[in-house]
PyMOL Python script that loads the backbone (N, CA, C, O; Angstrom):
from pymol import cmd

cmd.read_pdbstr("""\
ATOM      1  N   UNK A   1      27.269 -46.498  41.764  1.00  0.00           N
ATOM      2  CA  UNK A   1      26.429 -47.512  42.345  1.00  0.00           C
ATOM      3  C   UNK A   1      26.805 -48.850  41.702  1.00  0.00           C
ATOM      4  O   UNK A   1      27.318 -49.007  40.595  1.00  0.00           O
ATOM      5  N   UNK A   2      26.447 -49.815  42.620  1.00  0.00           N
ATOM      6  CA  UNK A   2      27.182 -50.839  41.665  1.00  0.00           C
ATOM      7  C   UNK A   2      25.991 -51.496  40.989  1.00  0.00           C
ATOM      8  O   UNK A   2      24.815 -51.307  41.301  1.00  0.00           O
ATOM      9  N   UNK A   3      26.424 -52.264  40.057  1.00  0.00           N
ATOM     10  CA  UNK A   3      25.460 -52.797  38.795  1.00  0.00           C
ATOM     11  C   UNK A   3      25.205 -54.088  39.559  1.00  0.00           C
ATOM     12  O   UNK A   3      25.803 -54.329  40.608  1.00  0.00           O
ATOM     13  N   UNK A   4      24.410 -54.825  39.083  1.00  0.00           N
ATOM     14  CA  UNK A   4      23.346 -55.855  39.713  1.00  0.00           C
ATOM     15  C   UNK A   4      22.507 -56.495  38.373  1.00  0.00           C
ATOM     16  O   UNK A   4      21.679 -55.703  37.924  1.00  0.00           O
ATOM     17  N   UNK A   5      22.584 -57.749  37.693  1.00  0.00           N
ATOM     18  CA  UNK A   5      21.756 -58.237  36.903  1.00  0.00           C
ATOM     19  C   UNK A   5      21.074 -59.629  37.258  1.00  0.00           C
ATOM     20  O   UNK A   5      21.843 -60.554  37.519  1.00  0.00           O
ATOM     21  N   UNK A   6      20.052 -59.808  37.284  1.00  0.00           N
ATOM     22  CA  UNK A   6      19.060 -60.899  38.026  1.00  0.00           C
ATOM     23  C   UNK A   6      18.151 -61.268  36.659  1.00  0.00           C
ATOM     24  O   UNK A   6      17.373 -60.519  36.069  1.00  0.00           O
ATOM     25  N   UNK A   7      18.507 -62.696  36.338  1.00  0.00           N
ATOM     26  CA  UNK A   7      17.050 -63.255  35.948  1.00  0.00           C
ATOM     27  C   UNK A   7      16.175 -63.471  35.975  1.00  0.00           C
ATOM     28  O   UNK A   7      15.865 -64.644  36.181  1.00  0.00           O
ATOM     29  N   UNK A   8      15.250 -62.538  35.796  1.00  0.00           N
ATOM     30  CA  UNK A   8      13.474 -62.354  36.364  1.00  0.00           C
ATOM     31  C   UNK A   8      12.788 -63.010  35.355  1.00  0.00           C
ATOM     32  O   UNK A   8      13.326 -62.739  34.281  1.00  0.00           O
ATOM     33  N   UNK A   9      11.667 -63.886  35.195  1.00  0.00           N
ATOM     34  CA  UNK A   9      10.999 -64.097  34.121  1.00  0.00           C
ATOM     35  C   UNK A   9       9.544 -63.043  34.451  1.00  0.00           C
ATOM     36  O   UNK A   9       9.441 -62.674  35.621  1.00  0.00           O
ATOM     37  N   UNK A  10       8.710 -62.682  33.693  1.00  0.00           N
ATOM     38  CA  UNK A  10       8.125 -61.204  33.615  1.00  0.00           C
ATOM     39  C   UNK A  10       7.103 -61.923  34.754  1.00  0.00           C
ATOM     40  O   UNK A  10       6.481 -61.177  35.510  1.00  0.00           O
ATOM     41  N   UNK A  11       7.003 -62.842  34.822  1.00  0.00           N
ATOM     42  CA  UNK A  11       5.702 -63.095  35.530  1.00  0.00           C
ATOM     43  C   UNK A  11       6.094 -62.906  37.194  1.00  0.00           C
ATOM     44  O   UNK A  11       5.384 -62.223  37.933  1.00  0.00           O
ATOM     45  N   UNK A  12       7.060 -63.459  37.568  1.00  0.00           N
ATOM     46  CA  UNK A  12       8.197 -62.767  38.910  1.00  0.00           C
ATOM     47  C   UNK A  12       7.837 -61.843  38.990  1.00  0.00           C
ATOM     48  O   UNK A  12       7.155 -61.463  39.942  1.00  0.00           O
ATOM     49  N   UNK A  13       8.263 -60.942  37.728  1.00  0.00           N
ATOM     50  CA  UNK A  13       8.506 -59.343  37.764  1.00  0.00           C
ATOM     51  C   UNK A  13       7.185 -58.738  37.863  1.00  0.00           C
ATOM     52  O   UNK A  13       7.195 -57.546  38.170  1.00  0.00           O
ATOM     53  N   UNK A  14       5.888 -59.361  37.649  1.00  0.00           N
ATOM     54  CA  UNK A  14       4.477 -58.800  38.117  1.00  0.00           C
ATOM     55  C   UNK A  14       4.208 -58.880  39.619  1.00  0.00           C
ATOM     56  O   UNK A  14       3.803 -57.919  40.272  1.00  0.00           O
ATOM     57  N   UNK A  15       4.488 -60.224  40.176  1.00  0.00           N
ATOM     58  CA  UNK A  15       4.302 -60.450  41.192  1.00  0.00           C
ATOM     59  C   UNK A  15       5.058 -59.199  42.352  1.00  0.00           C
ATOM     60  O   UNK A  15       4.512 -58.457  43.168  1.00  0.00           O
ATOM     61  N   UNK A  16       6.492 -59.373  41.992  1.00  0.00           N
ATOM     62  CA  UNK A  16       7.094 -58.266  42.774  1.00  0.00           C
ATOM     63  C   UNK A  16       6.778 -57.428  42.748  1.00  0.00           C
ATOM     64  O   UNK A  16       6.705 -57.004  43.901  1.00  0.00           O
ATOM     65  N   UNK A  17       6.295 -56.356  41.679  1.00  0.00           N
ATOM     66  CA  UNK A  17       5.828 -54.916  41.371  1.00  0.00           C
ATOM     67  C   UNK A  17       4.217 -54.990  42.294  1.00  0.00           C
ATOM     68  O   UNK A  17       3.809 -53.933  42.775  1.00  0.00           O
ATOM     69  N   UNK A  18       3.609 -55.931  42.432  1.00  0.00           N
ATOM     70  CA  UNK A  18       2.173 -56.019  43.059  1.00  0.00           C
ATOM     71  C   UNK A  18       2.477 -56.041  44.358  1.00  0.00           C
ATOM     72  O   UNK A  18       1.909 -55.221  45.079  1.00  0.00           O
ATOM     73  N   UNK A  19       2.858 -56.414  44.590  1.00  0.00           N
ATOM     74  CA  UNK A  19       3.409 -56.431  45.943  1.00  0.00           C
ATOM     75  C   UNK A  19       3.948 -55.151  46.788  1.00  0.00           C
ATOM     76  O   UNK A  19       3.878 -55.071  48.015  1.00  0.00           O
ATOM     77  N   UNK A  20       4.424 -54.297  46.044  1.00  0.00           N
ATOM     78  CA  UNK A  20       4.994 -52.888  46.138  1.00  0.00           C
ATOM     79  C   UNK A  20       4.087 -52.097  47.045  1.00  0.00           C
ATOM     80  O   UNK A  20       2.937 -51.874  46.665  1.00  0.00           O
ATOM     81  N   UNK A  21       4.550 -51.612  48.328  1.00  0.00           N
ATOM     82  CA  UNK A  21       3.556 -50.516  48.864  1.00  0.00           C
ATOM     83  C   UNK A  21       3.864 -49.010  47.902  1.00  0.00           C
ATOM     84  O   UNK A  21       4.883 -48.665  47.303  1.00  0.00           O
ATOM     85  N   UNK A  22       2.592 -48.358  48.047  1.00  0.00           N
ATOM     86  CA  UNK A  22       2.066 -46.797  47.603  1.00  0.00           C
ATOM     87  C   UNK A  22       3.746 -46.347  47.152  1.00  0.00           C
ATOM     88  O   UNK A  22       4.159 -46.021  46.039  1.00  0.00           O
ATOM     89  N   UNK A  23       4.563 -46.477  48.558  1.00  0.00           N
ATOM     90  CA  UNK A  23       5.361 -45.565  48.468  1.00  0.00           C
ATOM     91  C   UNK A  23       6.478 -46.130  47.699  1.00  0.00           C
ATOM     92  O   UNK A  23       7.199 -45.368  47.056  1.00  0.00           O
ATOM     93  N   UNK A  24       6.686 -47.393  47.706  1.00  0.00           N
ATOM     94  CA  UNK A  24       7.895 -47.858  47.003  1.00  0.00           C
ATOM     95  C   UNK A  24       7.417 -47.534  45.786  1.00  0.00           C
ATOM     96  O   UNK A  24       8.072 -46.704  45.156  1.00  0.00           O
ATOM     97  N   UNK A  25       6.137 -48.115  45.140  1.00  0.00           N
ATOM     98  CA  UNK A  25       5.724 -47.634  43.550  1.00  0.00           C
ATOM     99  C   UNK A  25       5.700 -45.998  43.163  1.00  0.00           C
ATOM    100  O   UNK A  25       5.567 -45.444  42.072  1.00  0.00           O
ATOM    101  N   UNK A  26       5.881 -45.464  44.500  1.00  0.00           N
ATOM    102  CA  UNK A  26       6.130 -43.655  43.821  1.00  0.00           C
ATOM    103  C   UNK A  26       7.692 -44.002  44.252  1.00  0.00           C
ATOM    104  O   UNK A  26       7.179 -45.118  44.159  1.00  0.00           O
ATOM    105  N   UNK A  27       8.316 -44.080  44.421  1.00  0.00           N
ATOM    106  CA  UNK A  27       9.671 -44.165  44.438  1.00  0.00           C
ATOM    107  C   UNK A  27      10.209 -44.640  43.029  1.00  0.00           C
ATOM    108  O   UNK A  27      10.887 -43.967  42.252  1.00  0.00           O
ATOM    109  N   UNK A  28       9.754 -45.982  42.854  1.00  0.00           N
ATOM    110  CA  UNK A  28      10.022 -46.325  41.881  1.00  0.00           C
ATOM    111  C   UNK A  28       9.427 -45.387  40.129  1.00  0.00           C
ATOM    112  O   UNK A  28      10.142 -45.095  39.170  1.00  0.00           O
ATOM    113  N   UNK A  29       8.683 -45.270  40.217  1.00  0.00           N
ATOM    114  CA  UNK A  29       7.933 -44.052  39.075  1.00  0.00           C
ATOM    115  C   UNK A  29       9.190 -42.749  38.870  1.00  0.00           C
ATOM    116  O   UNK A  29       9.664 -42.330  37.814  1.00  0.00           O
ATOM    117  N   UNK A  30       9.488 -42.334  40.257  1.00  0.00           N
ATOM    118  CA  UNK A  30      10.242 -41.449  40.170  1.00  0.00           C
ATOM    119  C   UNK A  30      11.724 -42.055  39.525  1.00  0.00           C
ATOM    120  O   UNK A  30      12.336 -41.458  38.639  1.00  0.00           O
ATOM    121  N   UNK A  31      11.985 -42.793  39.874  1.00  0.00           N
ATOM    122  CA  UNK A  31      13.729 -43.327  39.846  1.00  0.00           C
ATOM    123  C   UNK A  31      13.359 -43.668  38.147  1.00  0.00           C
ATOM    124  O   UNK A  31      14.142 -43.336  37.256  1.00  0.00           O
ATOM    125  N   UNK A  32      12.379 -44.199  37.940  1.00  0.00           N
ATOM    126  CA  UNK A  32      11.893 -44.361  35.955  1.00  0.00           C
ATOM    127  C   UNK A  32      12.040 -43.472  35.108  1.00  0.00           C
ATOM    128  O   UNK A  32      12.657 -43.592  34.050  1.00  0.00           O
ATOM    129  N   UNK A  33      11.344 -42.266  35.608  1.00  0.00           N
ATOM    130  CA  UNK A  33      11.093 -41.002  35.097  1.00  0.00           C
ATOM    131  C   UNK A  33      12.219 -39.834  35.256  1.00  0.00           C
ATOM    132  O   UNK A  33      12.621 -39.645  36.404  1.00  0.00           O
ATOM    133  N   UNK A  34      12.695 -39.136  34.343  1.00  0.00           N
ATOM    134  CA  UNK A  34      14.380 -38.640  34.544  1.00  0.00           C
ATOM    135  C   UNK A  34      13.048 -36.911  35.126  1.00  0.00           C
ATOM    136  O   UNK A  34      13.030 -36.253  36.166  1.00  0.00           O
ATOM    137  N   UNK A  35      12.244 -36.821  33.932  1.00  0.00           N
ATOM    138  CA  UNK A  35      11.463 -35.400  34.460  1.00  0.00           C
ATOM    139  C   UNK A  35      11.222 -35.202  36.046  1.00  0.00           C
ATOM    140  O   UNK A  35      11.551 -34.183  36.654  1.00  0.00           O
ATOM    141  N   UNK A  36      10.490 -36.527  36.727  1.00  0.00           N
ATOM    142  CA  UNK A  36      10.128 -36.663  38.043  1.00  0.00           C
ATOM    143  C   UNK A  36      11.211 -36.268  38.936  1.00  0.00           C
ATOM    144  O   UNK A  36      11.087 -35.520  39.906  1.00  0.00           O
ATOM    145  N   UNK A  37      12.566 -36.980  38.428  1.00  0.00           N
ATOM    146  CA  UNK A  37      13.840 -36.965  39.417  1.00  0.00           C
ATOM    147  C   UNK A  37      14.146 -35.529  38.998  1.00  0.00           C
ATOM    148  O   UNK A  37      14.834 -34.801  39.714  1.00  0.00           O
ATOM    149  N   UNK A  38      13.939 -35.365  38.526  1.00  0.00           N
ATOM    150  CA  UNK A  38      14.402 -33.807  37.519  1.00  0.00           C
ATOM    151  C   UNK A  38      13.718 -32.825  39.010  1.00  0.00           C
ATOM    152  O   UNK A  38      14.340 -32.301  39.934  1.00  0.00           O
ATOM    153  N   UNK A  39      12.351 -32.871  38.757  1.00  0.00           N
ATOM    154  CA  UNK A  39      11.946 -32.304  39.538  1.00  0.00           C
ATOM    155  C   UNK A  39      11.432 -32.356  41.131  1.00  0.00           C
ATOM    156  O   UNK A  39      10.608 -31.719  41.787  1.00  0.00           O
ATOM    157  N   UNK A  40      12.349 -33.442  41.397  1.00  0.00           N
ATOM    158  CA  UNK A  40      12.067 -33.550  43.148  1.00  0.00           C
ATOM    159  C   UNK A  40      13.462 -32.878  43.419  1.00  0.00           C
ATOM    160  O   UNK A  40      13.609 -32.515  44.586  1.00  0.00           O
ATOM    161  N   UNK A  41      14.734 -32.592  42.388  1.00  0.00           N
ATOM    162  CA  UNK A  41      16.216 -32.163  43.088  1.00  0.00           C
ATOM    163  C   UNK A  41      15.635 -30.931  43.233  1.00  0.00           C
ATOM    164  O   UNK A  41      15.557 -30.438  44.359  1.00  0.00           O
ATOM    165  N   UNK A  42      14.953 -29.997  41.668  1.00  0.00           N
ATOM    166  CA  UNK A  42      14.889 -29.236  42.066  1.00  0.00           C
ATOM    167  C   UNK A  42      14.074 -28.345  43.326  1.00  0.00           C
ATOM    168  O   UNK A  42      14.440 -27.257  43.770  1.00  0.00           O
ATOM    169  N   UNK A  43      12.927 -29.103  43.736  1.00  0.00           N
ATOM    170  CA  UNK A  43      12.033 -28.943  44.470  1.00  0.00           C
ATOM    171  C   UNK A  43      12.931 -28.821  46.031  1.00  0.00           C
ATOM    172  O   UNK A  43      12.742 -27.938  46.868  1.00  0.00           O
ATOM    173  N   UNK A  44      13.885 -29.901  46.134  1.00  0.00           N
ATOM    174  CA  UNK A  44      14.617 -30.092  47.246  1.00  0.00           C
ATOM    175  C   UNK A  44      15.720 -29.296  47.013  1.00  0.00           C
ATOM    176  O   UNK A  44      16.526 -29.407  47.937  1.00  0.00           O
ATOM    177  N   UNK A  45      16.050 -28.592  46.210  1.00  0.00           N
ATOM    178  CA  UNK A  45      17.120 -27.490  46.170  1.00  0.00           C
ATOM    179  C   UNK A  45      16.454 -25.782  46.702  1.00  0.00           C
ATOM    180  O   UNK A  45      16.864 -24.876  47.428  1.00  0.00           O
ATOM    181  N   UNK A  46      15.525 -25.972  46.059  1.00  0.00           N
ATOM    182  CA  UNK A  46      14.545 -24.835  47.055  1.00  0.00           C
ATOM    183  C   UNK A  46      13.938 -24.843  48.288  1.00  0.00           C
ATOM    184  O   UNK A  46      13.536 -23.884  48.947  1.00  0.00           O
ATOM    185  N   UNK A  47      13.915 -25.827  48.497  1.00  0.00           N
ATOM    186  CA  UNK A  47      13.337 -26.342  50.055  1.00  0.00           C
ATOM    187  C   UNK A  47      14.755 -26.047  51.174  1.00  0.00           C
ATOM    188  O   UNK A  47      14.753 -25.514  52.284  1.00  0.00           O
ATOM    189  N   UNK A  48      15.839 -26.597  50.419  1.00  0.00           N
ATOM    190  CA  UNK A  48      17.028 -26.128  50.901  1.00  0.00           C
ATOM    191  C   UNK A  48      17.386 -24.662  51.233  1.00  0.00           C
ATOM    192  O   UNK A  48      17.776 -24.313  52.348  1.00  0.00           O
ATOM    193  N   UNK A  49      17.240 -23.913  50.287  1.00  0.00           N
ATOM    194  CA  UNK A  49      17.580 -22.139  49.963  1.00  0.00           C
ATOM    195  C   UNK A  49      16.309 -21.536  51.026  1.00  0.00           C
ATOM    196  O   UNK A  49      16.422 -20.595  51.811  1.00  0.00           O
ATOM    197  N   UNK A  50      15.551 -22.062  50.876  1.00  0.00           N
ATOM    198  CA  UNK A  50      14.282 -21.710  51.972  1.00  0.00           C
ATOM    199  C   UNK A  50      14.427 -21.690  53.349  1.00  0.00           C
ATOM    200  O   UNK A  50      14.137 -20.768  54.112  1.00  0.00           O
ATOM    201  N   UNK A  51      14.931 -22.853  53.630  1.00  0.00           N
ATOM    202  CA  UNK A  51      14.990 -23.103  54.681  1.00  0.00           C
ATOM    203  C   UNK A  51      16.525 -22.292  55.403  1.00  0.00           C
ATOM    204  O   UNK A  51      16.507 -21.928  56.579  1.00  0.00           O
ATOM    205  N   UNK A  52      17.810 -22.090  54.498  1.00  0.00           N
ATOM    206  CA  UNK A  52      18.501 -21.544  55.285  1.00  0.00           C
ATOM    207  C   UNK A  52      17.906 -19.813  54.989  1.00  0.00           C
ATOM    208  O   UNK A  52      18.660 -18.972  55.477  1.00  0.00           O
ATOM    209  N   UNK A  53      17.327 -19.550  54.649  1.00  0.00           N
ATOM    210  CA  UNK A  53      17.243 -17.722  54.272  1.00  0.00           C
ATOM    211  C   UNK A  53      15.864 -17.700  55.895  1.00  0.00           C
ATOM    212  O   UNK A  53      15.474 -16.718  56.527  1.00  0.00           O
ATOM    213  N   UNK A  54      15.498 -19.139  56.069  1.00  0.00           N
ATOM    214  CA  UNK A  54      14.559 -18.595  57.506  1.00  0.00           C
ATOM    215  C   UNK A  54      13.189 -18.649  56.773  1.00  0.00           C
ATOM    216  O   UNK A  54      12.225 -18.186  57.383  1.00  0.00           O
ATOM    217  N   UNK A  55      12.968 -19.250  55.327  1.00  0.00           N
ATOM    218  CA  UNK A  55      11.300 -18.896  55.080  1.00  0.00           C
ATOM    219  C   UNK A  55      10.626 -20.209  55.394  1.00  0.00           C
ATOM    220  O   UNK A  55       9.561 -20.313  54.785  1.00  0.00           O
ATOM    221  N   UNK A  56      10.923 -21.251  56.163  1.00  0.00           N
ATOM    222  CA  UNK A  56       9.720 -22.233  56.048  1.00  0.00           C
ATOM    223  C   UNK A  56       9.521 -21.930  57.721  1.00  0.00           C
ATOM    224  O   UNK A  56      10.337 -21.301  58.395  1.00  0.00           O
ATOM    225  N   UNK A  57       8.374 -22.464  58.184  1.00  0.00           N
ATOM    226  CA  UNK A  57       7.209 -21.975  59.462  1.00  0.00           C
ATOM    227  C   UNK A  57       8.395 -23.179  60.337  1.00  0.00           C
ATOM    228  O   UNK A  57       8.971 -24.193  59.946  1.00  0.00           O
ATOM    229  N   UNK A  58       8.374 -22.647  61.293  1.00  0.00           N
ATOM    230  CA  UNK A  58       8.583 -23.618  62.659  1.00  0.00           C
ATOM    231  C   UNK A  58       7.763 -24.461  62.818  1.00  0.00           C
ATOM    232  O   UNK A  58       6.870 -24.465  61.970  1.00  0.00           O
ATOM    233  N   UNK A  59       7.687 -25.518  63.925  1.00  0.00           N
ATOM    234  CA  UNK A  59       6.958 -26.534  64.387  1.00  0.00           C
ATOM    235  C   UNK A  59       5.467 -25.744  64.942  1.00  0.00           C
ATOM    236  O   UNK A  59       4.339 -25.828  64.455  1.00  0.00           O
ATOM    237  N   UNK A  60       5.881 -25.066  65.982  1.00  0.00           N
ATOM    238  CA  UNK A  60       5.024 -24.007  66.374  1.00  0.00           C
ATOM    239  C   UNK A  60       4.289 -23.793  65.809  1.00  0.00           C
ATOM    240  O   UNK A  60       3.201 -24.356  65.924  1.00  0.00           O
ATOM    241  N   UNK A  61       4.599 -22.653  64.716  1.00  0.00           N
ATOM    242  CA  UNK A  61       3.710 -22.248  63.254  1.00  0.00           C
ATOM    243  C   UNK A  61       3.243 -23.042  62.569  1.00  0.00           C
ATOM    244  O   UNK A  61       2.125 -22.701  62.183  1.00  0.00           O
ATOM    245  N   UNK A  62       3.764 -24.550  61.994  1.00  0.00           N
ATOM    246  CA  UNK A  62       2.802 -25.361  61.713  1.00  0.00           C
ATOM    247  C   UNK A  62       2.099 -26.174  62.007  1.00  0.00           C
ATOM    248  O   UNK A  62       1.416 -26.784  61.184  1.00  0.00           O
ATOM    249  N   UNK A  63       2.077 -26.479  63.753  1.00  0.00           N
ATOM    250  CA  UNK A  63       0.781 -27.230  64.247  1.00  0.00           C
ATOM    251  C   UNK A  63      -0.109 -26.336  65.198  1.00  0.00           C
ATOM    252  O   UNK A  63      -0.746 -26.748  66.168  1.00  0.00           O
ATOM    253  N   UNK A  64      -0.059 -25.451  64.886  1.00  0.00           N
ATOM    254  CA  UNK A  64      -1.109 -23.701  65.609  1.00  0.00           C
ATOM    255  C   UNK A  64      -2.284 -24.067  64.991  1.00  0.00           C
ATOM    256  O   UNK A  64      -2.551 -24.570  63.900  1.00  0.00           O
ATOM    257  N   UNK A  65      -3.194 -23.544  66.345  1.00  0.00           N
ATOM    258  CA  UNK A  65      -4.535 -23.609  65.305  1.00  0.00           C
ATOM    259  C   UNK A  65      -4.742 -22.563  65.067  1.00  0.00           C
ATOM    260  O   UNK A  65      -5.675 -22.273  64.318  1.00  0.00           O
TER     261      UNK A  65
END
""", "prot")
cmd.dss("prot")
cmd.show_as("cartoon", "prot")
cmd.util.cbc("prot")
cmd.orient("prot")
């Protein structure tokens, strides 16, 4: 990835972070946190193995009442 360095003075750097929707600030938490990233590969490595062995529900199966 390529590197990128920007002069932020911290008070910028509040403003931008406030600004952040729900999802960018869990994005970002995650990309911070090596445990988090740790555990969304693995989460998505099983979601993977799941899905080709046939165990997650169809569309069908999951909007059935």
């Amino acid at each position: 990835m390529p590197k990128l360095e920007l002069e932020v003075e911290i008070e910028q750097l509040a403003k931008i972070l406030e600004g952040l929707s729900p999802g960018e600030l869990e994005t970002l938490e995650i990309l911070l946190n090596p445990q988090l990233t740790d555990e969304l590969k693995r989460r998505r490595q099983e979601a993977k193995i799941k899905f080709e062995q046939g165990e997650t529900l169809s569309k069908e199966q999951l909007f059935s009442d």
